[in-house]
N, C-alpha and C positions, 0 to 999 in steps of 0.2 A: 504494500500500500504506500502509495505516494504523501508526505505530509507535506502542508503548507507552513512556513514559516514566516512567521508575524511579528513574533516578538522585536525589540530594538537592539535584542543583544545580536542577532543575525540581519535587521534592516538596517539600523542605524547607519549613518555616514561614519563614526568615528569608530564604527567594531570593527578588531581585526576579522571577525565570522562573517564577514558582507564580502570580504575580496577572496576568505581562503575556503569557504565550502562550495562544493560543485553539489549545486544539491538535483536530486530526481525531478522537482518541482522547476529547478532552473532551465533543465535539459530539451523538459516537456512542454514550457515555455519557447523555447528556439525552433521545436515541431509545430509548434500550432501558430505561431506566429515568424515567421523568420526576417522580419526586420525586429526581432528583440535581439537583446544583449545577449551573445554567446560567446564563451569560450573552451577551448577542448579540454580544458585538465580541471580550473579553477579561474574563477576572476580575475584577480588581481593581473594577469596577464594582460586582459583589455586594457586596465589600469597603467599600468607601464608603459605599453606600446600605445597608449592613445585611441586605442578601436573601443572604448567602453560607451555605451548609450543606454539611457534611459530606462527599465523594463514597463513597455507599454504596451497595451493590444491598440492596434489601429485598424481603420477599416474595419469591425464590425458592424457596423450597418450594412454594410455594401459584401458580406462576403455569402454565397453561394452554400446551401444549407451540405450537413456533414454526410446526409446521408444521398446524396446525388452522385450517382455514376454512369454513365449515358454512353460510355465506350470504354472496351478492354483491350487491348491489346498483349498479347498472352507468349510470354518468352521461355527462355530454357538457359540452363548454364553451358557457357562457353568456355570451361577452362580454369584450371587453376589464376588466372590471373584476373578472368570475369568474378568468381570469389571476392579477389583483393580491391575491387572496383564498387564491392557495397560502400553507401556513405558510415553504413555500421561499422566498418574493416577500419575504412581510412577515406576521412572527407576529401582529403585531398589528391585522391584517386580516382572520383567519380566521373572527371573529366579528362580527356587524352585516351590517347592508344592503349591499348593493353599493356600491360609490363609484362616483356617476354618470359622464359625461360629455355633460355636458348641451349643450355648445357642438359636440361631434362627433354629424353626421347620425349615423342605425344602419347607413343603407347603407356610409357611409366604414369605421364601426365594424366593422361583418360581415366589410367585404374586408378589412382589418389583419387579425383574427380567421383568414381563411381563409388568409392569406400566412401565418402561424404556426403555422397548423394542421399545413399543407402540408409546411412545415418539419419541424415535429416528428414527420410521420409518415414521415422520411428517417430517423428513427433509432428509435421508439418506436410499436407500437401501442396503446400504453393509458396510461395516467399513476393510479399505485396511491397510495390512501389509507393512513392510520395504520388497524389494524384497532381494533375493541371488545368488549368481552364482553357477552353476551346472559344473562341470567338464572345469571351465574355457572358457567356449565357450555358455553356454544356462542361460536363467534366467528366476529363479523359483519365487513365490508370495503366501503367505497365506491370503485369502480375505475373511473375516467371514460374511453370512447375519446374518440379525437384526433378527433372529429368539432364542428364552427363550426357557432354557427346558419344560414349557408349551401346548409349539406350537408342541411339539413331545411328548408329553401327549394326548391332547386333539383330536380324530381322524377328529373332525371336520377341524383343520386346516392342516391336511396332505396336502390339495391340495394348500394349499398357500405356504407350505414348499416349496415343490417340482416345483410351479410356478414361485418363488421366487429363486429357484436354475438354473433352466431353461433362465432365464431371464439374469442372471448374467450370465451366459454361452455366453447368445448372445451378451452381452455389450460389457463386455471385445474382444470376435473375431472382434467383429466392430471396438474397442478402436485399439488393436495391434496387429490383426489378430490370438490369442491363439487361439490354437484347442487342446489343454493337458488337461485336467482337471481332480482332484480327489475327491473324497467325502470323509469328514472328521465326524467320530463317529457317532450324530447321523443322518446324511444326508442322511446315508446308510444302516438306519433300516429297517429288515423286513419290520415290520407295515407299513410304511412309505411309502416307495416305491419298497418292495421287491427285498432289497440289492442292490439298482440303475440301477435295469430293467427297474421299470418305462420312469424312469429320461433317460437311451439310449432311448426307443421306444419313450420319447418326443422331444427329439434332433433331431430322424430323421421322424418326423411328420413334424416337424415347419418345415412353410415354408423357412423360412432364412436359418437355420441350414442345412436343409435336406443332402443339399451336398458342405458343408463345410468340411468335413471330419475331423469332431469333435470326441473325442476318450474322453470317460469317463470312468475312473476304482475307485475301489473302495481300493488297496492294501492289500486286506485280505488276497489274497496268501502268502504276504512277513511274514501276522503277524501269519498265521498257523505254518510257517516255522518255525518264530521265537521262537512260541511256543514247539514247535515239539523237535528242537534243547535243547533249554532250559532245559526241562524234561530229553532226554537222555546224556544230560553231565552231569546229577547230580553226585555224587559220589555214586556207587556202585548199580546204577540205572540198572544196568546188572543184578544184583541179587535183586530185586525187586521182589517182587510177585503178588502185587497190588497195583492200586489208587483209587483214590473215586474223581469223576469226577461235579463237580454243572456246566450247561452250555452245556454240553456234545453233545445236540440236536439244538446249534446254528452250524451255516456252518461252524466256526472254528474250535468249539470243535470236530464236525463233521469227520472234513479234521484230526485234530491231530493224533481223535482216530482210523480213519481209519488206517495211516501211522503206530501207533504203532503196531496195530493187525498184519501188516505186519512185522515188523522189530521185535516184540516181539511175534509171538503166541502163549506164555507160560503166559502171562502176563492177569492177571483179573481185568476188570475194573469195578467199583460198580457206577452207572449214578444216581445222583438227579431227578428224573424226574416222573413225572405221565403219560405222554406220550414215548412210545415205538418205538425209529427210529433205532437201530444198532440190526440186526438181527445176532449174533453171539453168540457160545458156550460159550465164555468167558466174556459175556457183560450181567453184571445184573442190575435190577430196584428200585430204594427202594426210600419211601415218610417219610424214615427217616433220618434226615439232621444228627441227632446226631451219624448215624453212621460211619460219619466221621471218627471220633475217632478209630475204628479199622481199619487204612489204617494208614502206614509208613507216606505218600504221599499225597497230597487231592489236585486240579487244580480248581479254580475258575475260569470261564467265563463266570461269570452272576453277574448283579446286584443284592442282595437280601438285605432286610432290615436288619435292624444292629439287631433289635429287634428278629426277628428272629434265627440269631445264637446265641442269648441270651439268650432266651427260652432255643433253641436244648443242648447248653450246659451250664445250671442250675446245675441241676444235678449232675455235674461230676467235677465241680470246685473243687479244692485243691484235688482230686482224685487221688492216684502216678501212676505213671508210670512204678512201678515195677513188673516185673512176681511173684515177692515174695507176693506181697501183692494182697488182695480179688476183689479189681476194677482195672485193668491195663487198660491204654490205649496204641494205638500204636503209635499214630500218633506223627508226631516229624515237619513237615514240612507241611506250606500250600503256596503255589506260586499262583499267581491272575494277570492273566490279563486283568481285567475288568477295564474301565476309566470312572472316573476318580478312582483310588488306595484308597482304602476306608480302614482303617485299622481295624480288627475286635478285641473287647474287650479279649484279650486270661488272664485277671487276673484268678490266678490259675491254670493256666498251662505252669510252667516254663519251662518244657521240648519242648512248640511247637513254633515255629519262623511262622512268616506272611512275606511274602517278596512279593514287585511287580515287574514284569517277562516283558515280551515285549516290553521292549525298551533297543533300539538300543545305539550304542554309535560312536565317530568319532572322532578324533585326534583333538586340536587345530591347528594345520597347514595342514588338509588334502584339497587335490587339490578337491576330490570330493564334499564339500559342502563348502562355503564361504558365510559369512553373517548373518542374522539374521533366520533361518529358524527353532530354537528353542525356539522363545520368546513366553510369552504365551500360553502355553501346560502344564504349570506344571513341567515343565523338568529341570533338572540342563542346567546348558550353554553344548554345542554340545553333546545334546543326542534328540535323534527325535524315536516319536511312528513308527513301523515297518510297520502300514499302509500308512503313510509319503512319509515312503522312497522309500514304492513298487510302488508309481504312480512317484517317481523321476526316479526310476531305470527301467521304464515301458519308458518313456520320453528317457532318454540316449539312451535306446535299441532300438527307434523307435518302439513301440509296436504299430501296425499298427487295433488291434480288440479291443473292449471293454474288461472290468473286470469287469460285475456286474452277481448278483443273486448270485450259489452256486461253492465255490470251487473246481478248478481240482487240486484234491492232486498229480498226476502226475507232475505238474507245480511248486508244493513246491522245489525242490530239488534244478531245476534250477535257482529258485530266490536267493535263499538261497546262490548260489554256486557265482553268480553274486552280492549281497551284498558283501559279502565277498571280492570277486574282487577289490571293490570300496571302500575300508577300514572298514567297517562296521561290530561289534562284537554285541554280547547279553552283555548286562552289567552284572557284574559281580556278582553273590550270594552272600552275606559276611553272609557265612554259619559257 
């Protein structure tokens, strides 16, 4: 139980107990209110360093009742270092890149991951976010299960994924009647549940569900767009002649490459793949990763081992890039939206940049997101993955149908046009 203290030997200005207790009541004050005075250990810190203000609730009049939640957004753990990225862990990890561990295999990484998982799910099915406000008037929630990259490894446990997603579906509309809901990376695997087909046909199985008019999407329209966009703002991306595509035959790369055939059909794209899905004159196959290298251009949308572009480009290290000389390469530029941003060894090839693409960006004072709706992503502070924002921007617009399975590229434009709307850029290349 949390106790309030009152007394002047703990308020008083002249107590030493005003600067040296970090009390539960202090803590739960900087939760509920977070322009109050916080400090991580003890007061007297603010003190010192000059950050101490006032303890005041502001804004009660105007704040949006406690028990409103009008979209979920439903994540999983990513990682020993997704862990370290709670503001519980370490506040000052909630924003930036992961913290790697680049001396631990992923397999060692996954099993810790799954022994904690394991754990956590002896007391806890879900582990809840700080909520946000959506255009001043709805309010949004990131609530991740206790599901390890493992669990979306191993096929054996796809069905407790997906039970486990399903279930948290129902809590929460019981809890505050949400009927929003998005799938966050890999909730919304093929493998999985077949880009959250499944997961719709189990929401309106359940008996509870059935006719709650529960709307599941997954956001991949907003991140085709965003990819789509990306590519053609490049510089001089008009006079392009090719790219070299890894990913190509997932739904996104799918929807991109569609759109560009359309917008470009001059343009040649060269696909990683051993399977054959884009039936067009200008769309080639090749099971050679190193040919990369002859493309200005190259789009990652897949995960692939680090070892592997290792290998593909052995070879070709310290290699120039000049026409004048016996090995040129073309390649200058590789953009990747693949998550989590994995950056590929390019030692020896000074001429080629690695940049990550897909994510979004938002003002510090935009009316359209307010809150915590970028903590724990990986992300700098207000930058949100475009999958995110397309089940926010699906919620505003009342999208009344689901978003799972395969992309309608038809549906890019509009998302795209409606981000926009709502302040939302592609971050920028610092090319």
């Amino acid at each position: 139980m949390n106790i309030k203290y009152r007394h002047p030997i703990f308020t008083s200005q002249y107590s030493p107990f005003q600067y040296l207790f970090y009390t539960p009541e202090f803590h739960l004050g900087h939760h509920a209110f977070f322009r109050a005075n916080y400090a991580l250990f003890m007061p007297i810190w603010d003190k010192m360093f000059g950050t101490w203000r006032t303890y005041e609730k502001t804004d009660t009049d105007r704040l949006l009742p406690a028990k409103q939640q009008d979209f979920v957004f439903i994540g999983h753990n990513a990682g020993l270092a997704h862990f370290a990225s709670c503001p519980e862990w370490d506040v000052y990890a909630a924003y930036g890149v992961f913290g790697g561990f680049k001396y631990l295999p992923y397999s060692v990484e996954f099993l810790l991951c799954n022994i904690i998982g394991a754990f956590c799910r002896l007391f806890l099915s879900a582990y809840t976010c700080s909520r946000y406000m959506i255009n001043d008037k709805l309010i949004g929630r990131v609530i991740c299960i206790c599901r390890t990259p493992i669990d979306y490894i191993n096929p054996k446990r796809y069905s407790l994924v997906n039970n486990d997603i399903v279930k948290l579906i129902k809590g929460q509309h019981k809890a505050y009647g949400t009927t929003c809901f998005g799938l966050g990376n890999l909730n919304k695997m093929k493998q999985v549940n077949d880009g959250g087909q499944l997961i719709s046909d189990m929401v309106k199985a359940d008996p509870y569900l059935k006719d709650k008019d529960i709307r599941v999407w997954t956001g991949d329209t907003m991140t085709a767009a965003s990819v789509y966009h990306q590519l053609a703002d490049l510089p001089n991306f008009d006079n392009l002649e090719s790219i070299f595509f890894v990913g190509a035959n997932g739904k996104i790369g799918n929807a991109v490459c569609k759109q560009l055939l359309v917008d470009r059909p001059d343009l040649k794209i060269e696909i990683y793949s051993l399977s054959h899905t884009l039936d067009h004159p200008n769309v080639t196959y090749t099971s050679e990763l190193s040919n990369l290298l002859n493309h200005q251009v190259v789009v990652l949308g897949k995960q692939l081992a680090l070892r592997k572009y290792a290998k593909a480009l052995a070879p070709f290290r310290g290699a120039s890039s000049k026409k004048s000389e016996l090995t040129p390469y073309k390649c200058r530029l590789i953009i990747d939206y693949t998550v989590p941003f994995t950056p590929i060894d390019l030692t020896g090839f000074k001429n080629i940049e690695h940049h990550q693409i897909a994510v979004l960006e938002t003002t510090p004072n935009s009316k359209f997101l307010k809150g915590h709706f970028d903590i724990g992503f990986g992300l700098e502070q207000d930058q949100i993955y475009p999958c995110h924002a397309g089940c926010i921007i699906n919620t505003v617009y009342e999208r009344d149908t689901d978003e799972v399975g395969e992309i309608c590229v038809k549906d890019m434009m509009t998302m795209w046009k409606r981000g926009l709307e709502l302040g939302l850029r592609n971050k920028k290349l610092e090319l």
